[in-house]
C-alpha positions, 0 to 999 in steps of 0.5 A: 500500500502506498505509504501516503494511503496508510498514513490518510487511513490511520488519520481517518481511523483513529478518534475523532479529530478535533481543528483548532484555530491553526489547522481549519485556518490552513485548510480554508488556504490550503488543503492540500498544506493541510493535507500534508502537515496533519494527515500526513503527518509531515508537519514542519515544527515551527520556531520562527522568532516572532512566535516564540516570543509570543509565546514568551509574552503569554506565559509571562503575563498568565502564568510566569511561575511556568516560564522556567518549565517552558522556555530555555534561556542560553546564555549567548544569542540564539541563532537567526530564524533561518539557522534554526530551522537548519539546527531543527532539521539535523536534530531530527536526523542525528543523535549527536549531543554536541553540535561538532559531533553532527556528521558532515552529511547531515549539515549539508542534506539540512542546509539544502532542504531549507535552501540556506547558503546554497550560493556558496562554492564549497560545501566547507564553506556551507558547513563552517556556516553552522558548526559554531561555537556560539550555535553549541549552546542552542545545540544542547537546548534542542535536545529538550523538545518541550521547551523553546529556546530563547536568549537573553535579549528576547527574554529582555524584550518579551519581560518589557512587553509583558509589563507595559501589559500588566501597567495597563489599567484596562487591561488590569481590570479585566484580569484581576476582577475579583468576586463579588457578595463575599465568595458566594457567587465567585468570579470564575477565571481561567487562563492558558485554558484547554478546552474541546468539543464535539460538533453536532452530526460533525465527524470532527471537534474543535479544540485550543488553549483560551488565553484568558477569560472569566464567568461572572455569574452575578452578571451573567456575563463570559468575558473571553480575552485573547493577548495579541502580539504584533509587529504592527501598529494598533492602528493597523490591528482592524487589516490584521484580524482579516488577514490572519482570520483571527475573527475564526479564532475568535470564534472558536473560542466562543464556541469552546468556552460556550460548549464548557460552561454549558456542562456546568449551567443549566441556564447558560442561554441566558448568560452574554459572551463578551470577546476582546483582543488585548493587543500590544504593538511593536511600540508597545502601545496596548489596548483593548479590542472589544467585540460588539455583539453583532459582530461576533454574531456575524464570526459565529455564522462565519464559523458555520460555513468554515466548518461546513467547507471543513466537513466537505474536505473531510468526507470527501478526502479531497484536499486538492484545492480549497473548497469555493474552488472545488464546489462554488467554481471561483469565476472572475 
């Protein structure tokens, strides 16, 4: 049997598959992308720079009692993005422990698969490229996959930002409400939060990890809060949550929350979800994006259409082009 066949049928016979916000994000793009990186398996483990670093800001704001449990801190500078793509490409193909112990082969087969220093005339000048000293301690660190690494400077950074965060007073007062009537009807509130669902008559669920949100029960209000870190302007915030669709993720977090606070809540019906972005920018200005309730309305059936376009691809294993191309014959 065709090796791509055993991996699409092993996909479909385990338990149910659950999208998060990355993965139905990458199947509305490209399926076929999607196709190779979570049917097949053959999913590039990502450790560009700007993603860790939010990764960073996050922990540091919601739960820095973990950051030592999550991130490695080297002591000089962590490579550029591109290196380390390298550096992560040859750890999946040796066991060398020391960074001068990886076999000559390695480096190259790497530093060809990502197309970096392929216009240099030798393949010693190729190598002399990534077998460094100052690229041994990032080495050790890789060994550790349950950790990111990051340096001094990004540590410096990410901790800068993470305290413009924490000094700002709107943004306090959404994470640090406290309860109300003495305790006997608290304030319930998460962080770093996984939640999952099953989607009625779907054969797939959603899943994902809600930054930040709270249950007023005196209210009835769920005050879902999602921290964005960009290399943008706030002014500009309005262009990115169409460009990354981060309305999808809005959404599906609505939707998670919803489904878990509705096991617990026989009148959740009557409780009101409120959706902000806490954004800060690459000047560190924050603030706070709320959501009107018409707009998240407007998400919600969005949401509907993406996971009926998700459900066509999976019942039909066909993930050649994204679903308005094969159904609604996109015409100019």
């Amino acid at each position: 049997m065709n090796r791509n066949i055993e991996k699409e049928e092993q996909f479909y016979s385990n338990d149910k598959f659950k999208f998060s916000y990355s993965s139905l994000n990458k199947l509305l793009f490209s399926p076929s992308l999607f196709y190779k990186d979570y049917i097949l398996n053959d999913r590039e483990v990502r450790t560009d720079k700007h993603l860790v670093e939010g990764k960073l800001v996050h922990c540091l704001v919601f739960e820095p009692e973990n950051v030592d449990n999550k991130f490695s801190i080297t002591p000089g500078k962590a490579p550029t993005d591109s290196v380390r793509k390298v550096l992560k490409d040859m750890s999946l193909h040796t066991d060398a422990k020391k960074l001068f112990d990886v076999p000559s082969e390695i480096v190259l087969d790497s530093l060809k698969e990502m197309n970096l220093y392929q216009s240099l005339k030798t393949d010693e000048q190729r190598i002399v490229k990534i077998i460094k000293d100052e690229f041994e301690p990032y080495w050790e660190f890789l060994s550790n996959t349950n950790v990111d690494v990051v340096d001094q400077d990004t540590l410096l950074k990410c901790t800068e930002q993470a305290e413009y965060i924490k000094a700002n007073s709107d943004v306090m007062a959404i994470f640090e409400e406290v309860s109300t009537d003495f305790d006997l009807d608290p304030i319930e509130t998460y962080a770093e939060k996984y939640l999952s669902c099953t989607l009625s008559k779907m054969p797939f669920g959603l899943h994902g990890y809600i930054d930040y949100y709270k249950v007023n029960h005196d209210e009835k209000v769920i005050t879902i809060c999602d921290l964005k870190t960009t290399g943008k302007t706030i002014t500009d915030f309005n262009d990115t949550v169409e460009f990354y669709n981060y309305w999808l993720q809005a959404a599906i977090y609505c939707k998670l929350v919803y489904e878990d606070i509705s096991k617990s809540i026989d009148n959740v019906d009557e409780y009101r979800i409120e959706f902000k972005f806490v954004v800060i920018d690459k000047y560190n200005q924050v603030y706070t994006f709320e959501v009107t309730d018409a707009t998240l309305n407007k998400w919600a059936q969005a949401l509907s259409n993406v996971i009926m376009a998700a459900e066509y691809h999976y019942n039909e294993r066909n993930y050649s082009l994204p679903y308005n191309f094969l159904v609604e014959k996109v015409r100019l």
